[in-house]
C-alpha positions in Angstrom: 40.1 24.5 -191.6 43.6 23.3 -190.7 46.3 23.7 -192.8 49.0 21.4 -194.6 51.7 21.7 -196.6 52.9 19.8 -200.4 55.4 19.6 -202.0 54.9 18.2 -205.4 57.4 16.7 -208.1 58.3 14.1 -210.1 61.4 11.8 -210.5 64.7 13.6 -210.9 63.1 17.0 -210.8 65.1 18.2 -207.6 62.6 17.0 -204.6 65.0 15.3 -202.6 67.5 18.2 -201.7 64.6 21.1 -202.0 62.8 18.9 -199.4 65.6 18.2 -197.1 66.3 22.2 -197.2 62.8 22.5 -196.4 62.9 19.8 -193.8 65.6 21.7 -192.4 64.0 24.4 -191.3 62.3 25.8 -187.4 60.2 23.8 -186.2 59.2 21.2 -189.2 58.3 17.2 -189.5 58.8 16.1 -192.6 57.4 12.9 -194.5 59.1 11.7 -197.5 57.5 10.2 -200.8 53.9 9.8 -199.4 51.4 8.2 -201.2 48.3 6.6 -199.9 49.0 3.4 -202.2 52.9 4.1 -201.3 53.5 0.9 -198.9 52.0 -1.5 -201.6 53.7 0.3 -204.5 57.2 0.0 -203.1 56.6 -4.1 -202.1 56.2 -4.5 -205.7 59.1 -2.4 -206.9 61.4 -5.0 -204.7 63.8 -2.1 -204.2 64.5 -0.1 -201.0 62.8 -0.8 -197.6 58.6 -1.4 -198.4 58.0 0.3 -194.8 59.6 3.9 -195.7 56.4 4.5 -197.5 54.5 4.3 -194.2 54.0 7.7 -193.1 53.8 6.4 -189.7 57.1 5.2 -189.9 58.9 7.9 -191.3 57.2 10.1 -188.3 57.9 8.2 -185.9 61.4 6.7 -186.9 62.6 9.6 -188.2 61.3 12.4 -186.7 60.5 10.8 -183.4 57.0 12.3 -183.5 55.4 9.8 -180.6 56.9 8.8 -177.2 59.1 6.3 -177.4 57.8 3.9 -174.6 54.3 3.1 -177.1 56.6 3.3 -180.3 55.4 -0.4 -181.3 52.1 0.1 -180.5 52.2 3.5 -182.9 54.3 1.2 -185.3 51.4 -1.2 -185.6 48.3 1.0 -185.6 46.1 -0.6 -188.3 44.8 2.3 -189.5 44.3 3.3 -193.2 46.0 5.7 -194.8 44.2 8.8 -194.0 43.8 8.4 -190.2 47.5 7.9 -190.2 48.2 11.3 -191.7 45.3 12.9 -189.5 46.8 11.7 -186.7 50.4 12.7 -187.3 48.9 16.3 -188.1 47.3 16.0 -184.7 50.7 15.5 -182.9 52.6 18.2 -184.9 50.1 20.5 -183.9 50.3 19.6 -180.3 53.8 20.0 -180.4 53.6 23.7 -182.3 55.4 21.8 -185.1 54.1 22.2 -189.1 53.9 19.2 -190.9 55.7 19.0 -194.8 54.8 16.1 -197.2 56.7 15.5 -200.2 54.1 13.4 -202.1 55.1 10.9 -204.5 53.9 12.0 -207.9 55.7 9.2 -209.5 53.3 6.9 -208.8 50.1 9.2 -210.1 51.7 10.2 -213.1 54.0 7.7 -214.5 53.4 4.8 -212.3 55.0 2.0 -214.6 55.6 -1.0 -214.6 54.5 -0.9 -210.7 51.0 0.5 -211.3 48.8 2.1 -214.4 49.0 6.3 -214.0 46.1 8.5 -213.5 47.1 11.6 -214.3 45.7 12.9 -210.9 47.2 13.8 -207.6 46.3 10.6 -205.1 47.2 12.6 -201.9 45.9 16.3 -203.5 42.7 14.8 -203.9 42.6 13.0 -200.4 43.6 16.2 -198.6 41.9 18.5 -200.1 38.5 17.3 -198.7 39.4 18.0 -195.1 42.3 20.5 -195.0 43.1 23.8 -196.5 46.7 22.7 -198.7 49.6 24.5 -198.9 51.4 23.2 -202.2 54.1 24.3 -204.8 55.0 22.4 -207.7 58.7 21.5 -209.0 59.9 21.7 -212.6 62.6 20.9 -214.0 63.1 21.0 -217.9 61.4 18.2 -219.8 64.7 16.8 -221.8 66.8 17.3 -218.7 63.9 15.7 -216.6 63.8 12.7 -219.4 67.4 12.1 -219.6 68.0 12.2 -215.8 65.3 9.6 -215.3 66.6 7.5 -218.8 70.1 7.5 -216.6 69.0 6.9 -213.3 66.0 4.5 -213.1 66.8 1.5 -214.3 63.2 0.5 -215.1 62.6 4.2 -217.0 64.4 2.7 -220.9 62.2 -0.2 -220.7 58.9 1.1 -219.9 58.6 4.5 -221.1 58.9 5.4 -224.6 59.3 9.3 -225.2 55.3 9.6 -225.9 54.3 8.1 -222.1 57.1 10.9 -221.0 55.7 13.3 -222.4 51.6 12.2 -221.3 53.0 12.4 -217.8 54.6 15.5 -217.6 52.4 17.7 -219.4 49.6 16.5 -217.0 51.8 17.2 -214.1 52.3 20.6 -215.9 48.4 21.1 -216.1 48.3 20.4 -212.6 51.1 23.0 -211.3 50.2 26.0 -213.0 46.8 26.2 -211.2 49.2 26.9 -208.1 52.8 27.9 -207.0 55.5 26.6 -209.2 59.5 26.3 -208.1 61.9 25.7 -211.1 64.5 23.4 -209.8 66.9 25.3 -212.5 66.4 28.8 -210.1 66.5 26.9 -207.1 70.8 25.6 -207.9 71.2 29.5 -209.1 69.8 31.6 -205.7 68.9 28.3 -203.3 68.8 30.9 -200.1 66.0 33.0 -202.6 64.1 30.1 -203.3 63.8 28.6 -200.0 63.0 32.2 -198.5 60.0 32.2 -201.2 58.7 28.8 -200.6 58.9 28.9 -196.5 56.7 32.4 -196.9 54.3 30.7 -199.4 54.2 27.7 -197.0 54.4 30.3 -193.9 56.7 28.3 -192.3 59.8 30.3 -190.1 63.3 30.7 -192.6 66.1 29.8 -190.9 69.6 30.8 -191.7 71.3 28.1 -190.3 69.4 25.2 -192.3 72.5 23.9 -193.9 73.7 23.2 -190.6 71.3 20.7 -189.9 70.8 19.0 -193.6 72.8 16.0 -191.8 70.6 15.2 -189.6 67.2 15.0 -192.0 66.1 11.8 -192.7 64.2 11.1 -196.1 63.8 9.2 -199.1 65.3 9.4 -202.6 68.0 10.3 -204.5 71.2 8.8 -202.6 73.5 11.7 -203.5 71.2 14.4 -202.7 70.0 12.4 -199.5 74.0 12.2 -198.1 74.4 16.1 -198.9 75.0 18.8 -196.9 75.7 21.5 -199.4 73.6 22.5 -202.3 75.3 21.5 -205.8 74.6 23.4 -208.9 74.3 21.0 -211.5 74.8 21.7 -215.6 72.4 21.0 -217.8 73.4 17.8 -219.9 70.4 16.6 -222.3 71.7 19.1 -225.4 75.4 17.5 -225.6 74.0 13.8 -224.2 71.3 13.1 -227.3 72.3 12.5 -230.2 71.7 15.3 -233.3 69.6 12.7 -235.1 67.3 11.9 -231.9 67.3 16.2 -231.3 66.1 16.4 -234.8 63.3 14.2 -234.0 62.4 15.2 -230.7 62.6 18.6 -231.8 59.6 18.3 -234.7 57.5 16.1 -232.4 54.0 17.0 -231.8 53.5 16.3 -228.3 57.1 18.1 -227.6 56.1 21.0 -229.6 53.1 21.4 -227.7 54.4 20.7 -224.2 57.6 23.6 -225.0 54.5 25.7 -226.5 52.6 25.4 -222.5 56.0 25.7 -221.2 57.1 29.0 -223.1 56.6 31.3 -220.1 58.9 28.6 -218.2 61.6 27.2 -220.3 62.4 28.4 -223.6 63.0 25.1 -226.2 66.7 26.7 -228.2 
């Protein structure tokens, strides 16, 4: 069975600069934010360009996968979803390149307003039926997580009270412990020990010199980590940023209590 590689995260959880690190790397074509409903879900968020969640696109516009002289004809392939990633794992293959998709768990497990969440991994499911996956999950800690996104998304305050939040990460959660999980926290502290870890779980060749080259990776995202070419270790912020009255009440929430209580061996609620 061939094999291909994940990498799964949600919003604000680090998957921009771990996958451009990973993009980085010998020998590697990397697709950005794929989802096989990712076209149609970015033409209803209005925002950004609908046609960077074409994974046709991104391959060939970004990591100049096909020969130029057919690039319309490869542009305008009408084929579904799943041929398009078959054949892009074809070419890779061909070229004795590995193929990387960052997947866009937004969508599965938040998904508002744009589209009603599932709780399941679209493209995990879809793959799984035909190739042997290569995945790691990313954490990041569920107040800094909820914070980051409360900041950054501008339709996050509207649509998600803290109760959604929490329904969607703990199912992601669920999900990444039956495999590999990164914490985006150890990733800032020892980034050269991280990446070492993931390109052997993803056997994929390390290269020293990646930083070199984060310039020239092309992917979607977060804007700062998407113009970077170092690795920034950020603080944490979510204990000085809510207020003590909100802490007191997120702090003797059920569904917080339980999540921290699955998370123990990861994150330790103080």
């Amino acid at each position: 069975m061939d094999t291909i590689r994940i990498i799964n995260n949600l919003p604000r959880s680090g998957g921009t600069i771990i996958s451009k690190c990973l993009g980085a790397q010998k020998d590697i074509v990397l697709l950005s934010e794929i989802h096989p409903q990712g076209t149609k879900i970015r033409e209803s968020m209005k925002i950004g360009k609908i046609f960077y969640g074409d994974p046709m696109f991104q391959a060939q516009e970004w990591n100049s996968l096909f020969d130029k002289s057919n690039k319309e004809k490869i542009l305008n392939l009408n084929y579904d979803f799943e041929k398009k990633i078959d054949l892009i794992f074809e070419k890779t293959v061909l070229l004795n390149k590995k193929l990387i998709i960052r997947d866009w768990a937004f969508v599965d497990y938040f998904g508002k307003p744009f589209i009603d969440p599932t709780y399941k991994n679209s493209l995990l499911d879809l793959l799984n039926k035909k190739y042997k996956v290569l995945n790691f999950h990313i954490l990041r800690h569920p107040l800094e997580l909820y914070v980051s996104c409360f900041k950054s998304l501008i339709f996050f305050k509207e649509h998600y009270k803290f109760d959604s939040f929490l329904k969607g990460y703990r199912n992601f959660f669920l999900d990444a412990i039956k495999g590999n999980v990164c914490k985006y926290e150890n990733f800032l502290l020892k980034p050269e020990k991280c990446l070492k870890n993931m390109c052997d779980f993803l056997d994929i060749d390390y290269d020293n010199n990646y930083l070199t080259k984060l310039k020239n990776i092309k992917l979607t995202g977060d804007s700062k980590a998407i113009n970077s070419i170092e690795i920034y270790n950020k603080k944490n912020v979510a204990q000085n940023l809510i207020k003590k009255e909100d802490k007191d009440k997120i702090y003797n929430h059920v569904g917080f209590i339980k999540l921290m209580h699955d998370l123990k061996d990861y994150y330790q609620n103080e």
